[in-house]
C-alpha positions in Angstrom: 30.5 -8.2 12.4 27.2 -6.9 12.2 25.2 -7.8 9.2 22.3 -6.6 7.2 20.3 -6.8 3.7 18.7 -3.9 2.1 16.2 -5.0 -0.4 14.7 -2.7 -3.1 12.3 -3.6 -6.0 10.2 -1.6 -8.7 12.5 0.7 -9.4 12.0 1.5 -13.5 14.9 3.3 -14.5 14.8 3.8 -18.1 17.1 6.3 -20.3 16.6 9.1 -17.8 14.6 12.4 -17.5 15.7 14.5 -19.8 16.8 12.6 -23.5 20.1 13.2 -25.4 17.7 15.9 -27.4 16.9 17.7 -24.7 13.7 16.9 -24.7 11.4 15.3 -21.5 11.1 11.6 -21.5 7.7 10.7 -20.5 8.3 7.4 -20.3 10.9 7.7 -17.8 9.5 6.6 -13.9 12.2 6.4 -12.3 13.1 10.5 -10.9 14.5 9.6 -7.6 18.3 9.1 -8.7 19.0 11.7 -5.6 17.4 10.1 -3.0 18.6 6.6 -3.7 22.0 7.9 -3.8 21.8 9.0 -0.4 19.8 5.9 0.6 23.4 3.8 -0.6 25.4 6.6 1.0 23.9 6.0 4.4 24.3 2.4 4.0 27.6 2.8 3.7 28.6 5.1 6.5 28.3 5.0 10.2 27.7 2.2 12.1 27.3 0.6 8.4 30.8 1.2 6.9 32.1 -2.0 8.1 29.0 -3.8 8.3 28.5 -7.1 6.1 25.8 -5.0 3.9 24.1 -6.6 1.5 21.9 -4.8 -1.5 19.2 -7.1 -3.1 17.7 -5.8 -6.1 14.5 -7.4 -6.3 13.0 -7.2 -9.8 12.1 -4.4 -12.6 14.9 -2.2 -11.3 15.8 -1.5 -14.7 12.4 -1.2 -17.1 14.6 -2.1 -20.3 11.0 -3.1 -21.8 10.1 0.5 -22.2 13.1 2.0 -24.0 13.1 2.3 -27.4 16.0 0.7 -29.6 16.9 3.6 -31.8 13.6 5.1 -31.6 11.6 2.0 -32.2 9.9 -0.3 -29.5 9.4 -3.5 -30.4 9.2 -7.0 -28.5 11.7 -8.7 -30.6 14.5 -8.8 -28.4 17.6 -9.8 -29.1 20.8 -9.9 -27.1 22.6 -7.2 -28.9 19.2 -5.0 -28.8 19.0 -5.3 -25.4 22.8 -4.1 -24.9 22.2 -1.3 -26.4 19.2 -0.6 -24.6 21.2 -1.1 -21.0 23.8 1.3 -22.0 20.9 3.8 -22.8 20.2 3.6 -19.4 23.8 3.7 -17.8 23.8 7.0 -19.4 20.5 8.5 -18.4 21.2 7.5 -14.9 24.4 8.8 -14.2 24.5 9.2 -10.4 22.5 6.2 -9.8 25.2 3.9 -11.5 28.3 6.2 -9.3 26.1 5.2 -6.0 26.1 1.6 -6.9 29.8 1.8 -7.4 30.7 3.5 -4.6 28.4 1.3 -2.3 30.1 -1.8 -4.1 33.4 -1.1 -3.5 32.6 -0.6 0.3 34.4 -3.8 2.3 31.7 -6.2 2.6 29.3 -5.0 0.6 27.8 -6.9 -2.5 24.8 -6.6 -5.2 22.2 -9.4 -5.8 20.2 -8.8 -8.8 16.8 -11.0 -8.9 15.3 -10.7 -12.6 11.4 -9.5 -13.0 9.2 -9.2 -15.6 10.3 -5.5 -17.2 14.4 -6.2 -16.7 14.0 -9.7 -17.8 16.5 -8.3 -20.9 18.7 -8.8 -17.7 18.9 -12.4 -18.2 21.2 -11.9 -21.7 24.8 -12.8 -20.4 26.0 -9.4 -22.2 23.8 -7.1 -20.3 24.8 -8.6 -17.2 28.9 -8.0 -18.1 27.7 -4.2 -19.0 25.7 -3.6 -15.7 28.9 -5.2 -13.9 30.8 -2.9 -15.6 29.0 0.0 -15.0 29.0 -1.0 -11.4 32.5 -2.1 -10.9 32.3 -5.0 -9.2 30.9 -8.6 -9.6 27.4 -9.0 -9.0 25.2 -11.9 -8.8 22.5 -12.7 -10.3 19.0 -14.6 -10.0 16.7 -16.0 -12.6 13.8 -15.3 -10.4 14.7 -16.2 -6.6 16.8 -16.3 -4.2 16.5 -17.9 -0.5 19.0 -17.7 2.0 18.9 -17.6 6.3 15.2 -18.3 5.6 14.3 -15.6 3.7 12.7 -15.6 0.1 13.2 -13.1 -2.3 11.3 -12.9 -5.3 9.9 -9.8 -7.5 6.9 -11.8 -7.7 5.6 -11.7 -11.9 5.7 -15.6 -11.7 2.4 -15.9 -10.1 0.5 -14.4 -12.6 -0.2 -16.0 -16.0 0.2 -12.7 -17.9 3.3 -12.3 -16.8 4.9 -15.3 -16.0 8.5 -16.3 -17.8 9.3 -19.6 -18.8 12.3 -20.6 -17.0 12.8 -23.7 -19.3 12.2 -21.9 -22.7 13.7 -18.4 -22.0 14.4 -18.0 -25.6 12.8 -18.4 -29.0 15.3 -20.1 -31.6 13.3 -21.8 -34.6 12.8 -19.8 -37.4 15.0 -17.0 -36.4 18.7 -15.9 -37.2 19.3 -15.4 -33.6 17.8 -16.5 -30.1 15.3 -13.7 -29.4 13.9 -13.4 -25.4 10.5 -15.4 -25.1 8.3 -12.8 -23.3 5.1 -13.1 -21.3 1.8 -12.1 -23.3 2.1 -9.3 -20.9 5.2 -7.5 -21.9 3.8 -7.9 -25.3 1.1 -5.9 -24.4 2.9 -3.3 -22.4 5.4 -2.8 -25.5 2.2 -2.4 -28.3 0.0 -1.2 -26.5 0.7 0.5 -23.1 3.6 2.5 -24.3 1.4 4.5 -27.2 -0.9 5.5 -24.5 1.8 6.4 -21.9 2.7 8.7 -24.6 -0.5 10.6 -24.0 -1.6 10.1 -20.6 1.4 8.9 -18.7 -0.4 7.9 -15.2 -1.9 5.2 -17.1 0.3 2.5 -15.6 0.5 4.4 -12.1 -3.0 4.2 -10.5 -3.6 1.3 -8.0 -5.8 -0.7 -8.0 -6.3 -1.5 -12.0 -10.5 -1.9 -11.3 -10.8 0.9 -9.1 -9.2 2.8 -12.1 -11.4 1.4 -14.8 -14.8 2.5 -12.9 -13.0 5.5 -12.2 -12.6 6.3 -15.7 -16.0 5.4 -16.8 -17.5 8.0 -14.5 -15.0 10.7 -15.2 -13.7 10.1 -19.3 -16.3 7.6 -20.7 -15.6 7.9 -24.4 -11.8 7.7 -23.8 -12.1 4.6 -21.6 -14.9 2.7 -23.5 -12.4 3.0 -26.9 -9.4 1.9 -24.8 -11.1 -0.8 -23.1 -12.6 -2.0 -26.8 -9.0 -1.7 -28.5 -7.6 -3.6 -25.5 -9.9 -6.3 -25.8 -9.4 -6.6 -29.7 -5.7 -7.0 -28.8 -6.4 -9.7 -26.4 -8.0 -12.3 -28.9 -5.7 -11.2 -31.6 -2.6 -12.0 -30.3 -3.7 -14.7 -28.1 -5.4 -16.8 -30.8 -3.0 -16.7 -33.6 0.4 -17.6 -34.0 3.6 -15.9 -34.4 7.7 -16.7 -34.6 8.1 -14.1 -32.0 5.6 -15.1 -29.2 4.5 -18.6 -27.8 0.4 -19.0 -26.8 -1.9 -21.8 -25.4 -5.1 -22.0 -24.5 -4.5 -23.0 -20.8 -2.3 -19.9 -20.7 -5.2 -17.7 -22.3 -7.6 -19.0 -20.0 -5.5 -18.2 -16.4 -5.4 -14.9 -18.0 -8.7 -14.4 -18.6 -9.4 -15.8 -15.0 -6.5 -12.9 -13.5 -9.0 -10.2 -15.5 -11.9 -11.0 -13.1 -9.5 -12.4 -10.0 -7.0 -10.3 -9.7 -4.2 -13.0 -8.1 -2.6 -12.4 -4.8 0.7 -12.3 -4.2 -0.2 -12.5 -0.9 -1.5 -15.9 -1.3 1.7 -16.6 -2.9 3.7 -15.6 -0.5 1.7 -17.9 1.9 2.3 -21.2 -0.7 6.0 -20.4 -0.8 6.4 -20.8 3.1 3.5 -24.2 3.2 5.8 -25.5 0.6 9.4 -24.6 2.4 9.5 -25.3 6.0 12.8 -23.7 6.6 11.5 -20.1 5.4 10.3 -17.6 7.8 9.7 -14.8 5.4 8.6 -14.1 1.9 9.9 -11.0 0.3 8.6 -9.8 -3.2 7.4 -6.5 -5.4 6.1 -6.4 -8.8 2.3 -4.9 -7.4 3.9 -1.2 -6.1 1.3 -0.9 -3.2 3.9 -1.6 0.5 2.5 -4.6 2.4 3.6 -5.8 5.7 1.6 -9.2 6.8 2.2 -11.9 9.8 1.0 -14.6 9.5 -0.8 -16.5 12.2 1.9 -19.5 12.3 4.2 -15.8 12.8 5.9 -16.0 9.6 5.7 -13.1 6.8 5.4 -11.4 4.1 6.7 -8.1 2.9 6.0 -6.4 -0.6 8.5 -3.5 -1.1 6.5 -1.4 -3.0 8.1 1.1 -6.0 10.1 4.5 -5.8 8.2 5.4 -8.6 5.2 8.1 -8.4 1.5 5.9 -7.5 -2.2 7.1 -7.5 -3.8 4.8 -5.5 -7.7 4.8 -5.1 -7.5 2.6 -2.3 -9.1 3.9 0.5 -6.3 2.9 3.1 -4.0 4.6 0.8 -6.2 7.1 -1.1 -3.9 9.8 -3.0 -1.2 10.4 -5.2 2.4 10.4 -3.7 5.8 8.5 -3.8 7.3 6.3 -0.9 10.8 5.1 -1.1 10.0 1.9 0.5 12.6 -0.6 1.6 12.6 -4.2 3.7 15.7 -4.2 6.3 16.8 -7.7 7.1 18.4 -7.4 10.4 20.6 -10.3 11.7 21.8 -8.4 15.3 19.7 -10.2 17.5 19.2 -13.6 15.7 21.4 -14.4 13.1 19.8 -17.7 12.8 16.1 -15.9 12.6 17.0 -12.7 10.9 14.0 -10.4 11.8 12.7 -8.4 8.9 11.3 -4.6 8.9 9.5 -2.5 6.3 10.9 0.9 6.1 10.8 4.0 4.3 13.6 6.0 3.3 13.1 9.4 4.5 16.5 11.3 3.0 17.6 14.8 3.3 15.5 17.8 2.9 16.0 19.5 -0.4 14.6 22.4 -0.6 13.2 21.3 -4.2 12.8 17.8 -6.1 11.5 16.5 -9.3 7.7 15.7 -9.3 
């Protein structure tokens, strides 16, 4: 039986494009319900209907941290606030949910759902019943890896201070009434303070690379960037000297942060300790940064970065413009199963003759 794993990352769906209101959600990233529907389809079909066809969902598929709990957003995260949250979602994303159900209930096909840093609400054992629900079949889950046939997957948010979860303190419990999630400084600061300004200028959080965008705003919107910059900064060493019941801080913490502002880290590097460290892995596969990477290393092992299917501006030369990819790793076993060979792809669809932008 021929096999295969499609693996997907970066995905930030969130309660859908258009709100129960009628109103446009401009927090919502994730437009591409269409074209992933199509992506499953074809994975489903063909020379794929019988296949052994996995689907690895590797990190921030959902972006549960940027919907609002009855028109609030807060980082005090409970289980049943997170439920809530997830249905929000289910019912924003209508067609995305059917295409995971349908591809699901294909023979031989499964779900592996890896945890990143804006689904970690993912981790609550009642939003994984509801997103089994919703998709109809049993689906397993991973809190943050998962290696098999010498491949690693991983969305990646652990090798960076800001956003690194605790695997041995995933909740906060004293003080509190109930067990509340214990985010990363950096969700913290994507809830208070990101979201407001998404609200105005929603590409905030979509240009690529984060210092290319700060010089670029200096030149073009000096005022606006100088007062962001200021109010992020005062945010900073507010929240990361002082204590609260709802977020844990330590100076060794505060300190790799401050380092990741000057050096952004690598996950590239990352990937390269993962596979020094594991002998039996021959490729790394992660997200979390949006920008596609492909690398072979000299010993001929890799790394792959999937990427988003959300809208990026990069200001990368390489890369230089605005546009969306739907990029996707293929782990291939036809030729070795023991040595599955990797490729990263882009999804190309059907022509429409018009889409969401």
């Amino acid at each position: 039986m021929a096999k295969y794993k499609i693996v997907v990352s970066d995905l930030h769906l969130a309660r859908g494009r258009i709100l129960p209101d009628g109103s446009t959600n401009v927090l919502e990233d994730f437009v591409a319900d269409r074209p992933f529907e199509e992506f499953l389809d074809y994975y489903s079909s063909g020379s794929y209907f019988d296949a052994d066809v996995e689907l690895v969902l590797n990190g921030d598929i959902l972006n549960t941290i940027q919907v609002d709990y009855r028109g609030y957003f807060s980082p005090i995260l409970t289980e049943s606030v997170s439920l809530e949250k997830l249905r929000s979602i289910v019912r924003g994303h209508p067609r995305f949910f059917q295409a995971l159900r349908r591809f699901a209930k294909q023979p031989n096909h499964r779900i592996t759902y890896v945890v990143g840093n804006h689904d970690v609400e993912m981790v609550w054992e009642k939003t994984q019943e509801a997103f089994v629900e919703a998709v109809g079949v049993p689906v397993q889950f991973k809190n943050f890896s998962y290696a098999v046939d010498g491949v690693h997957y991983e969305h990646g948010q652990q090798h960076e201070a800001v956003n690194r979860l605790n695997p041995k303190r995933m909740f906060i419990t004293k003080g509190l009434k109930e067990p509340i999630l214990n985010l990363p400084w950096g969700s913290h600061f994507v809830i208070n303070f990101i979201i407001p300004i998404k609200q105005e200028r929603a590409v905030v959080d979509k240009v690529r690379p984060w210092k290319a965008f700060v010089r670029w705003s200096l030149m073009t919107d000096f005022f606006w960037s100088v007062k962001t910059l200021s109010r992020a900064a005062l945010y900073f060493f507010a929240t990361r000297f002082s204590k609260s019941l709802y977020r844990t801080t330590n100076l060794v913490t505060t300190m790799k942060i401050l380092k990741e502002i000057t050096v952004y880290p690598s996950l590239r590097k990352a990937a390269q300790r993962i596979l020094e460290a594991n002998p039996d892995l021959h490729t790394v596969i992660m997200g979390h940064t949006h920008m596609p990477v492909h690398v072979q290393f000299p010993d001929g092992r890799e790394y792959l970065n999937t990427g988003t299917w959300n809208e990026v501006t990069s200001l990368d030369l390489t890369s230089f413009g605005k546009g969306t990819r739907f990029t996707y790793a293929l782990v291939d076993y036809q030729k070795n199963p023991a040595r599955p060979h990797v490729y990263l792809r882009e999804w190309r669809g059907h022509w429409h003759p018009d889409t969401d932008v």
